[in-house]
N, C-alpha and C positions, 0 to 999 in steps of 0.2 A: 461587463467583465470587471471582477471587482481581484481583490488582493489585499492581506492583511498585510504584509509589508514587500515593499520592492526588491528584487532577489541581484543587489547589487553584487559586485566581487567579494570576498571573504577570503582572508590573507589565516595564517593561524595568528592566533594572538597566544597571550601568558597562560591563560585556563586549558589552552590544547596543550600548552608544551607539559606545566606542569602535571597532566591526568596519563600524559605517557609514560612518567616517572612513578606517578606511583602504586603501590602495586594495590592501594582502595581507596575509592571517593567515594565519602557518604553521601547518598538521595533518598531520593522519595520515589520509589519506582509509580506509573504508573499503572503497568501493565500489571504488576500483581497488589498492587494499594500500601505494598509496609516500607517501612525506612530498611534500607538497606546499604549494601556497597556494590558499584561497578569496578569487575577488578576486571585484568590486563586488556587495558586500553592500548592497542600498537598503532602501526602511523596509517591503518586502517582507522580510524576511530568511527566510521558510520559501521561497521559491521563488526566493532569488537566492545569492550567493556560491558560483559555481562552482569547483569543484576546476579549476585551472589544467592538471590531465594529463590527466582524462578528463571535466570539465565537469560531475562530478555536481552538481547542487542541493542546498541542507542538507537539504530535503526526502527527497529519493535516499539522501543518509546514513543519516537518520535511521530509513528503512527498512530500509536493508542493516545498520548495527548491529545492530538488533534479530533480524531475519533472522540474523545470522548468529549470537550470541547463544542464539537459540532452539533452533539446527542445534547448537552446543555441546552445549547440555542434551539434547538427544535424542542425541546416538550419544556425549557422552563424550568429545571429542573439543576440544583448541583447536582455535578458527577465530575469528579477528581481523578477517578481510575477506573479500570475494566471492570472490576467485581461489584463497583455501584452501576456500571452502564449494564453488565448482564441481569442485574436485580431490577430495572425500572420495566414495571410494567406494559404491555403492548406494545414494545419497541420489538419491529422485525429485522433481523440482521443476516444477509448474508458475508461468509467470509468467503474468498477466493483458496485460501490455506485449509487442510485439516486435520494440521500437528502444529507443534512448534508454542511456544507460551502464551499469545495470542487468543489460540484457539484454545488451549488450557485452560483463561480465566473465563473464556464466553461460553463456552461448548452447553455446560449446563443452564443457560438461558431456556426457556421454553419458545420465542420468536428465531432462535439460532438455526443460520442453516450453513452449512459448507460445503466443499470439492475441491478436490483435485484433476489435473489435466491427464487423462492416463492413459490418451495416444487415439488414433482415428479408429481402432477397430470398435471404440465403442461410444454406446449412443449416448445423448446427453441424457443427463437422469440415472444412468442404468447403475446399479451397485456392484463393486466388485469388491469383493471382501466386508469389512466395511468400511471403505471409503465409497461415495459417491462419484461419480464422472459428468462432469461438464467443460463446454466447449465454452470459452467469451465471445465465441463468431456465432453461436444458437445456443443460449440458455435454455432449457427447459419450463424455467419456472413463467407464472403466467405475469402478465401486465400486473404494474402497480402494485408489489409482493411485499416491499421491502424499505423501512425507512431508511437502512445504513447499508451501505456495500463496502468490502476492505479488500483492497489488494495491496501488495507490498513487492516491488520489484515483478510486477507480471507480466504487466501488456508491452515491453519491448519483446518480450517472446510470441508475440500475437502478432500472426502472418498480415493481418487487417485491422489495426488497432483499432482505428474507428468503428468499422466494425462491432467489435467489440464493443466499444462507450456508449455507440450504439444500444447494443443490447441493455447494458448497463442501465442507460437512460429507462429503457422499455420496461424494467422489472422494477425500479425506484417508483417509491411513492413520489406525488407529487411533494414539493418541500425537499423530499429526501435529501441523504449526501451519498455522494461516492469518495471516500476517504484514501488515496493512493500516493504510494509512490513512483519512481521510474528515473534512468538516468537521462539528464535534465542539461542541456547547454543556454545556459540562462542566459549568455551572448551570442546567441546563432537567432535567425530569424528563422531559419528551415530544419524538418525534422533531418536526419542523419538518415537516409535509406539504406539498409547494409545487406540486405538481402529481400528476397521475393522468391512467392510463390508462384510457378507455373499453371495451368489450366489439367498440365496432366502430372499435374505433384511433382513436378522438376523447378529446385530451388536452384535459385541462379544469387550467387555471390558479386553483389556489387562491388563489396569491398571485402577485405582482410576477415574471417568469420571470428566473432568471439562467441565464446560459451561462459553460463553462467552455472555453476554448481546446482541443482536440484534432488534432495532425498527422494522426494516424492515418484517421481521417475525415475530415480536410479542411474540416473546417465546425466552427462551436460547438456543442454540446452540451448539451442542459438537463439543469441540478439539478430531479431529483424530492424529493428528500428529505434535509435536515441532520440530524445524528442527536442524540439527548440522550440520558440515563443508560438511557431505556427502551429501548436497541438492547443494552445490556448482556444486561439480563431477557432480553432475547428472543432472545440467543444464548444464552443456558443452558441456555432452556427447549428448543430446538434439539440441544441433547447438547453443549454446547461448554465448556468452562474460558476466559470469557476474561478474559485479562489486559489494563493498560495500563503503559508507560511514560511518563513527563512526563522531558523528556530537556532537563539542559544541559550538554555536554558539548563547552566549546570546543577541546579538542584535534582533535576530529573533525571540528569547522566547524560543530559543533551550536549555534545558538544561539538567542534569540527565545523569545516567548511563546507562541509554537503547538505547539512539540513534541512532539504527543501522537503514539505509536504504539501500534496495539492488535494481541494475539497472539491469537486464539482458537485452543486447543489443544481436540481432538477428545476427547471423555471417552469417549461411548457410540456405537453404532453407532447 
């Protein structure tokens, strides 16, 4: 189990107070590759200061840096932003998203693939409109599909995370990364259980339910599970190498105390 830097406490400093005030900081987006401005930063700062050319969130950044980062170290290759990482050759990408600016810069990759979660009446694979439908508890796709997989805030809403990482691991090339977020108690040893599923579809509330905003469904979304250092263990034990980044990196629009992105890279089959 490795980690590019240790995910100690993070207090705001002067660069969060100042980026709340003003109303644009120059960067260097990631996510769409040009110099631009993150404007209104509020005392959200992972889900606010939109890049001014393609509206990514710092959130967004923060995953396509790493993303793209990880896509480096795997083929050898610079890549600075998404629009060099959809350009490189034979890189297969699934995304977890299939809207939002993310998926904007990648979609027209030729290894790109996406979905969305659009409820149990349907099967994994099946197309509705056109978006795709898959499940993280039974991907469709076959073994060994995919050098990159991206989720961003998903698998607390997955009734069986593991599960899930599971699957994850199964469709990852070997090498591969799985580039994700998720909300993250960097001082807890134990995940946060908040809820579960029944055997006959009866969710039992352990605690208090929070809902997380999703277009894609059209409805809120319950958190089943916050994670703490035990989802680490338990993608190891999964076959995975994972890493984390704690990221302040205000040229990119990175800023704030939540910056945590995690890479789990596929060790074993």
């Amino acid at each position: 189990m490795s980690a590019s830097r240790y995910p100690i406490p993070i207090t705001p400093n002067l660069t969060d107070r100042v980026v709340r005030r003003a109303r644009n900081v120059p960067i260097f987006c990631p996510v769409c590759g040009r110099l631009s401005a993150a404007v209104k930063f509020d005392d959200n700062l992972r889900e606010s200061g939109r890049c001014r050319r393609c509206a990514a969130t710092n959130r967004q950044r923060q995953t396509a840096l790493v993303a793209c980062r990880s896509m480096a170290e795997r083929t050898g290759t610079k890549v600075r932003d998404l629009p060099a990482l959809a350009a490189l050759p034979g890189v297969d990408i699934y995304n977890t998203e299939a809207q939002g600016p993310v998926h904007d810069r990648l979609h027209g990759a030729a290894g790109y693939r996406c979905s969305e979660y659009l409820g149990p009446d349907h099967a994994p694979g099946e197309r509705v409109g056109d978006v795709f439908h898959e499940d993280l508890m039974g991907l469709s796709y076959a073994d060994d599909s995919f050098d990159l997989v991206l989720s961003s805030d998903v698998f607390e809403h997955v009734p069986e995370p593991y599960v899930g990482h599971a699957e994850v691991h199964r469709v990852l090339k070997p090498g591969g990364h799985h580039v994700f977020t998720v909300p993250f108690h960097h001082d807890r040893v134990s995940d946060e259980i908040r809820a579960r599923v029944h055997e006959d579809g009866h969710i039992e509330h352990v605690a208090p339910p929070i809902y997380h905003d999703t277009p894609a469904a059209r409805q809120d979304i319950l958190v089943f599970t916050i994670f703490g250092l035990e989802m680490l263990v338990r993608l190891a034990e999964l076959g995975f190498d994972p890493r984390y980044s704690v990221l302040r990196e205000p040229w990119y629009g990175i800023v704030g105390a939540n910056a945590i992105v995690f890479d789990a890279v596929k060790t074993t089959k």
